[in-house]
N, C-alpha and C positions, 0 to 999 in steps of 0.2 A: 613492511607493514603498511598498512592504507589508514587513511586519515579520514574519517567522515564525518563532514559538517550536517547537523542535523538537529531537529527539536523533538521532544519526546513525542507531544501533541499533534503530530505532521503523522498521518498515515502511509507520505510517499516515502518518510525516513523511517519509518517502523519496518516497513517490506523489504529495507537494504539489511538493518539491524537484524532481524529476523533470519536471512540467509548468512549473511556472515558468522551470525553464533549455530546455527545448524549446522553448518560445515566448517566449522574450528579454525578461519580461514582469521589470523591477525589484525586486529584495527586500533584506533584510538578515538572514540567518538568526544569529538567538539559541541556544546551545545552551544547552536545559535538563538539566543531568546527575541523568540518571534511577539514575543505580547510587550516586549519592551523596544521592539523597533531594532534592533542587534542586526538586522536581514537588510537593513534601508542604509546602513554604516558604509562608511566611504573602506572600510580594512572589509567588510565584508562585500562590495559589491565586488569590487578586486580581485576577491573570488568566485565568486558567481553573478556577472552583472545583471541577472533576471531576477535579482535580489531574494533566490525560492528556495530549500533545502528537499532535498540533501545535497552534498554536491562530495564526492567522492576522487580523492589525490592519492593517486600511486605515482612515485618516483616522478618525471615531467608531467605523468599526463592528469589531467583533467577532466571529469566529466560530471554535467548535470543531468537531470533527468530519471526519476528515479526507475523505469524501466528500462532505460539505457544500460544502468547502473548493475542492475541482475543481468543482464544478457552478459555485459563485458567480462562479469565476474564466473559467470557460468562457461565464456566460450576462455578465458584466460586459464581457469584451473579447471578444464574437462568435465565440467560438475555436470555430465548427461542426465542422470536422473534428475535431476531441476529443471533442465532443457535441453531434450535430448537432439540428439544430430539427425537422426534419418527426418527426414523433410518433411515428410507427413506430419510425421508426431510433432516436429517443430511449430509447422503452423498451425497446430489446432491452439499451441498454446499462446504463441503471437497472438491469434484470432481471440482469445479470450483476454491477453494483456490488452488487446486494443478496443476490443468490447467495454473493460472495466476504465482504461482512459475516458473513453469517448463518451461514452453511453454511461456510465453507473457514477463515476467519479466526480463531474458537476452538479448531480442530484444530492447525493453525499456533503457535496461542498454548502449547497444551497438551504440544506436543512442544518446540518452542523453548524455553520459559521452563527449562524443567525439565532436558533436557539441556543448555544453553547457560550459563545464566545461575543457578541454584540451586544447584548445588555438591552437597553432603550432604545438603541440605533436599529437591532433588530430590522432584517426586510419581511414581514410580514408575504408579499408575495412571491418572494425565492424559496419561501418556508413552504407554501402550498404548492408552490409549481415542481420542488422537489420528492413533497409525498406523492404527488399526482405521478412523477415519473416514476418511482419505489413503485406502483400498485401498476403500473405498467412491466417492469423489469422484474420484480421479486417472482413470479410465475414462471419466468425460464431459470432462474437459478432454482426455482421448487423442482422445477421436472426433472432438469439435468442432474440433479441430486438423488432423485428418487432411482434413476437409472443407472449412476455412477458413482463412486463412492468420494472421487476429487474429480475435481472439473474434465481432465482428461484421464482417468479412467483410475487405475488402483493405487496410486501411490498421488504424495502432493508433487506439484512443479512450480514455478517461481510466480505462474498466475494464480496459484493459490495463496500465496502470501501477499502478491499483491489485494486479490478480493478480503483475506481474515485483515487487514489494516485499513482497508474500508468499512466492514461489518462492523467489527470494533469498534469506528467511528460513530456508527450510526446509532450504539450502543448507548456513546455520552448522550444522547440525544433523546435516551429512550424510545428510537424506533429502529428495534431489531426487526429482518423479516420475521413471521411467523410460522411460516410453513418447516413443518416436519424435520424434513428431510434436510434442506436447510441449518434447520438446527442440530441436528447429528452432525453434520459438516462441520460447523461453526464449534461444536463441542469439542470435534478430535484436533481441528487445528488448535488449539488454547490450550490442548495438552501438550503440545510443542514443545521443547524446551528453546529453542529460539522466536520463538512465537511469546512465550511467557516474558522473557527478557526482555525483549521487545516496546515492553506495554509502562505506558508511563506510571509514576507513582501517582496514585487516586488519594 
């Protein structure tokens, strides 16, 4: 059974929580309380010295990183239709995990933290330079949507649960994208039933 250190609040620990309850795969979820500093703890950096969740313990090993964390768990129990093996179809989905890393997930960060979570401290300009990237970005997840019905093509893969724990996010914040097509995506993944589980108590 895996042990996964996580906070409800954290969208990179909702995308772990989310495959592990879709594929009935055994866990024990740890909450690390991130708003009370639990992440900066001398027993918790011990486990994850980047002091960030989730960080995920099978038997010796160890791993952070919450895309790490789906590929391991995909390429350990064959889970292909999450991430399939022939190559191609593999890296479309890499290409999209490292798209929503790179590209989507600090605009995410920039609007969220600040209006959700900062109070008075609030950065006012991480708030606009994050919508400003959203009005850049939400137009290729409109198209790719309009064309596909999950990011690589008919069925979800584990970049889909990484982008619905971002949307999600974006949610608390009141700014979901708007587009269409978009939201029909955003609709079928919430009917997930690990995607549901997933979502913290509101």
């Amino acid at each position: 059974m895996y042990t996964l250190y996580g906070f409800p609040f954290s969208q990179h620990s909702r995308r772990v929580v989310s495959l592990l309850e879709e594929t009935g795969l055994e866990y024990e979820f740890k909450n690390v309380d991130m708003m009370n500093g639990e992440h900066m703890s001398p027993t918790y950096l011990e486990i994850n010295p980047n002091h960030q969740v989730p960080t995920l313990i099978a038997d010796n090993v160890k791993i952070h990183e919450s895309n790490a964390i789906l590929r391991y768990l995909c390429s350990k129990h064959d889970l292909e239709a999450w991430y399939p093996q022939d190559a191609d179809q593999r890296a479309a989905v890499d290409q999209w995990l490292d798209w929503i890393q790179c590209r989507l997930s600090p605009a995410v960060l920039g609007i969220v933290l600040n209006k959700v979570f900062m109070g008075e401290d609030a950065d006012q300009d991480a708030i606009k330079q994050g919508q400003e990237k959203m009005v850049e970005l939400s137009p290729l997840l409109e198209k790719t949507f309009a064309d596909s019905q999950f990011l690589c093509g008919a069925r979800p893969t584990i970049a889909d649960l990484a982008l619905v724990s971002n949307i999600f996010h974006l949610g608390l914040a009141d700014e979901l994208p708007t587009g269409e097509s978009t939201g029909r995506w955003y609709k079928a993944m919430l009917e997930m039933d690990g995607v549901k589980k997933s979502l913290p108590e509101m």
